[in-house]
N, C-alpha and C positions, 0 to 999 in steps of 0.2 A: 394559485398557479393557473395556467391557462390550460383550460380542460377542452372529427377534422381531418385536416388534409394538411396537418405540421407537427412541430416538435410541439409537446408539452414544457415550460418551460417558467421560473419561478417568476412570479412579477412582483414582490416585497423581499423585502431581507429575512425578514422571520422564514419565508421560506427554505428561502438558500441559507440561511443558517441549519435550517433541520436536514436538508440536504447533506450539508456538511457533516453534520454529527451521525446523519447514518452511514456517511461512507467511513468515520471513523469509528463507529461498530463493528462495520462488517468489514474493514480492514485488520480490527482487531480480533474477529473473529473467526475466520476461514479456519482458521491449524487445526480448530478443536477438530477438523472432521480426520486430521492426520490421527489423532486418537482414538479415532474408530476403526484403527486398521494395524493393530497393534503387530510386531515387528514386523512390520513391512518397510521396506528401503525408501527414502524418499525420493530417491530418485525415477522408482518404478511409478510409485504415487503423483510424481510431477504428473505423467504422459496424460491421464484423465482431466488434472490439474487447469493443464492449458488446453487441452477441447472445453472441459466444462465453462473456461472464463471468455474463449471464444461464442460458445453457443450461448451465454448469457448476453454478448454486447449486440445475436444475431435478432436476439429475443427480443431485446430491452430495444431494440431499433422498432421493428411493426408494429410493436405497443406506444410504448411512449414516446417514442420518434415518432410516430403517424399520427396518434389517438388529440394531436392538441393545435392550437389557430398559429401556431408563431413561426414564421419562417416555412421552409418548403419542406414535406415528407424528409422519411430518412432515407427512401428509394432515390428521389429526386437529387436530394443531398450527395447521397454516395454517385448517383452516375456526374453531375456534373461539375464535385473534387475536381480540383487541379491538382497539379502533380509535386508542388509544393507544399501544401499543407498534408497530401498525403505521405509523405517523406518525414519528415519531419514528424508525424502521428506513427508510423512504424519504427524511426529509429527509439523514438521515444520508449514504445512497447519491448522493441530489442534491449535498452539497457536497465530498463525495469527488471526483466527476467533474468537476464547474467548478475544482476543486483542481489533478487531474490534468493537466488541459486546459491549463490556466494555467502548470504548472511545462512542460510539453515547450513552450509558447511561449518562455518565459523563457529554456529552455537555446538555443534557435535563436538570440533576440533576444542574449543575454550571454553565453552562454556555458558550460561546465558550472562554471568555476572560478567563477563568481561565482552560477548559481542555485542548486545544491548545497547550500553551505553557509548560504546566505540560505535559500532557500526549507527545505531538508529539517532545514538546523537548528533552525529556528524552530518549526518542525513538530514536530520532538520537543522540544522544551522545555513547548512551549505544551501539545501531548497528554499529557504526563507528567504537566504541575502538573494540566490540570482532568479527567482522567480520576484522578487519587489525590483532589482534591476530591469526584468522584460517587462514588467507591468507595473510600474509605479500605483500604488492604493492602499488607502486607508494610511491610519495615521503610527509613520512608524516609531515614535516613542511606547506606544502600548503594542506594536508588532513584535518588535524587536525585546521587550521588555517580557512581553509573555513566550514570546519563544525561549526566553535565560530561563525563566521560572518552569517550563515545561522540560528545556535540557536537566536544569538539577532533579527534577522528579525524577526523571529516565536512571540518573546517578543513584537516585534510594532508592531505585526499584530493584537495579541491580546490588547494591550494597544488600538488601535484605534476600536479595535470593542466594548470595554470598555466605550470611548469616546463615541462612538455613540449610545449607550445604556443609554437612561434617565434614567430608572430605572433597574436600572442591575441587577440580578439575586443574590440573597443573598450568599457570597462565604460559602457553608456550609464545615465542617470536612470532612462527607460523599462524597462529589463531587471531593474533595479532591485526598481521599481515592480512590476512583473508576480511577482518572485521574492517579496516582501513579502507581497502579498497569496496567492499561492497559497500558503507557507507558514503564515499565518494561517486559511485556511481547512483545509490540510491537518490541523491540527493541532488543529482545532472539529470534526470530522468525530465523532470516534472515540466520541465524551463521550452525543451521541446515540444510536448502538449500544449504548454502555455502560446506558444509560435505558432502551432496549427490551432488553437483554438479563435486568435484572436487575427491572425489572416493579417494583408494588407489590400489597398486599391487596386491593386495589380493579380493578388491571389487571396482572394476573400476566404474567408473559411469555410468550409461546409456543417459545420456545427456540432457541437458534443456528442450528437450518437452517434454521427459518420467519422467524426477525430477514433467515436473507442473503437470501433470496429478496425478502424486501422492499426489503431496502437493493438487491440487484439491479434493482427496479423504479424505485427509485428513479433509480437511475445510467440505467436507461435511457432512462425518459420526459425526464429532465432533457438525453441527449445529444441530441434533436433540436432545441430552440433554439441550446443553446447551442454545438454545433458545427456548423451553420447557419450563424452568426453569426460563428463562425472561419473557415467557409471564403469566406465574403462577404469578412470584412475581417480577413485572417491578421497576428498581431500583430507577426510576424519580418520584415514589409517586402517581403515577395515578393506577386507577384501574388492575387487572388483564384484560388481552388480552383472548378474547374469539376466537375461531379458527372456529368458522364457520363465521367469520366476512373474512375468505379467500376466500371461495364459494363462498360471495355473491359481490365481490368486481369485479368493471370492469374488461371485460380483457383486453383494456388499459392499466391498474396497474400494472397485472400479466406481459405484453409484457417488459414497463419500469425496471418492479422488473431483469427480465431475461437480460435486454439488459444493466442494472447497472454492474451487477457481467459478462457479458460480454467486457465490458469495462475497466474493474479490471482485468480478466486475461489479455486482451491486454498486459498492461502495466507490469503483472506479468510474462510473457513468452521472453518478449523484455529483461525484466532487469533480469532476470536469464540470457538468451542466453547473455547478452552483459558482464556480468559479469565472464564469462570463455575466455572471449575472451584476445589475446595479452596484455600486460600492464594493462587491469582493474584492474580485480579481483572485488572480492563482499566487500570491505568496500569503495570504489567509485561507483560503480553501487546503493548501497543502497543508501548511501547520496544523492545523484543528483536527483533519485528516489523519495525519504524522500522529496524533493524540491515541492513534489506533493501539500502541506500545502500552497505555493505562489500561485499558480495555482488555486485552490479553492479560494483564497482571491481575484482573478482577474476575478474569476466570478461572486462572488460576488457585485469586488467594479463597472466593465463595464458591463454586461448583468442582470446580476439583480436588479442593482443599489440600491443595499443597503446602500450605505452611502450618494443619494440623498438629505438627508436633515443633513446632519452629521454635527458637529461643524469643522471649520477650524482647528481647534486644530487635531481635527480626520483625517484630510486629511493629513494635514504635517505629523503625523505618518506615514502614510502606504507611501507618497513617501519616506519617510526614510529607510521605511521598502523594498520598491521596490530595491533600491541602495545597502543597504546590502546584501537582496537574491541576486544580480544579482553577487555583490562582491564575495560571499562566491562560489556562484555557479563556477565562473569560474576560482578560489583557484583550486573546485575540480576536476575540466575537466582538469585543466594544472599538476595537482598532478602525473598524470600515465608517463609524457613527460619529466617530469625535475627530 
């Protein structure tokens, strides 16, 4: 990578490949800190959520934005954005977050065996096809072929969480509904990053830390309606979210809420930056990314040991499931080379 007075920024694929794979760690990793704040409302939890994934993209700009030779500071960057790619970098952060918002309703409301594979699969089908539409790259018979093998994993992910659920969550219409459209927007999100990242002659881009910093602004001015609006009328059926239940919560909670959405920009500043890079492009960066869904399940099945008491039946899913992600995953790593 190139290690100044510019962005840091990968100059080989091995690079932007390990890019990629940390943003899909730490995409698949932020919730655990929702675990450290046990019944606390998600929606109180958001508010830290989205300062913390703010003051990560403020962070991730003076260091790695500044500290490297390519292109101009992330100062430089951010003041002379046009007003195009920064549009485009906040609606983008806007429909991430009503996305976001929408899938942790969905899993309450149905279930994870059933928003899972609805909402996150959808998500990656839909981001694969119109992010290779905005950005034609790499070779889509193993794009497209690893993204099938990554959707069926998401399928036995959820079929063994299914399994291990005695009494499993009633599949309502509504949860449905919630898992549908949050995977339709999950999966619209990416394609506008992809717009700001890659600029035209007329409105160049300002570059992956100044795109997250916007998509950060985005996500955040968009959480106050619309998580307002959830905790007025929470879609899971439980009472309205009262907001002085923020004030009086550890601050513990509040450190976890700020270091989750810390963790999420991680992964969100890697996989933009790794997605301009040589041979990517953003319908490989997302995918691999998207891969964040195994990651969560692997915390699940070895540190939290949720499938401990599981039927056999539920184990042989998820190594099935383990086999296929790993297949599909490295369809999409070998897609930019062949």
């Amino acid at each position: 990578m190139n290690g100044g007075n510019g962005m840091i920024l990968p100059e080989t694929y091995q690079a932007a490949l390990f890019l990629m794979l940390l943003s899909m760690f730490c995409w698949g990793s932020w919730a655990n800190t929702l675990k450290m704040c046990p019944n606390y409302r998600f929606q109180l939890f958001y508010w830290d959520y989205a300062l913390g994934l703010a003051a990560g993209a403020v962070l991730l700009g003076f260091t790695a934005g500044s500290l490297g030779h390519a292109g101009p500071s992330f100062l430089e960057a951010v003041a002379h954005s046009q007003l195009s790619p920064i549009l485009f970098a906040v609606l983008g952060g806007a429909i991430f977050n009503v996305a976001n918002l929408l899938l942790v309703a969905a899993i309450d409301v149905a279930g994870l065996a059933v928003a899972f594979p609805v909402g996150i699969g959808l998500a990656l089908v839909i981001g694969a096809i119109s992010n290779y539409l905005v950005s034609p790259a790499a070779n889509p018979l193993l794009l497209f072929g690893g993204v099938a093998l990554v959707a069926v994993a998401i399928v036995l992910d959820a079929a063994a969480y299914r399994k291990r659920e005695a009494t499993a969550k009633a599949t309502t219409a509504r949860g449905i509904v919630i898992s549908l459209v949050a995977g339709v927007l999950m999966g619209c999100f990416y394609p506008f990053v992809a717009r700001a990242l890659s600029g035209t002659l007329d409105h160049p881009s300002p570059g992956p830390y100044a795109v997250s910093l916007f998509f950060a602004l985005g996500l955040l001015i968009s959480t106050v309606p619309a998580n307002l609006l959830l905790m007025a009328k929470p879609l899971d059926g439980k009472p309205p979210v009262k907001g002085a239940g923020y004030w009086t919560a550890p601050f513990g909670w509040h450190v976890a809420g700020a270091l989750g959405g810390a963790i999420w920009c991680v992964g969100g500043v890697a996989n933009f930056v790794a997605s301009g890079a040589h041979l990517v492009g953003p319908a490989v960066s997302y995918t691999i990314g998207q891969g964040a869904t195994m990651v969560s399940a692997c915390w699940g099945v070895f540190v939290w040991r949720e499938f401990a008491g599981a039927p056999r039946s539920a184990k042989i899913l998820l190594l099935f499931m383990f086999v296929f992600f790993l297949l599909g995953l490295g369809a999409v790593a070998l897609a930019p080379l062949y």
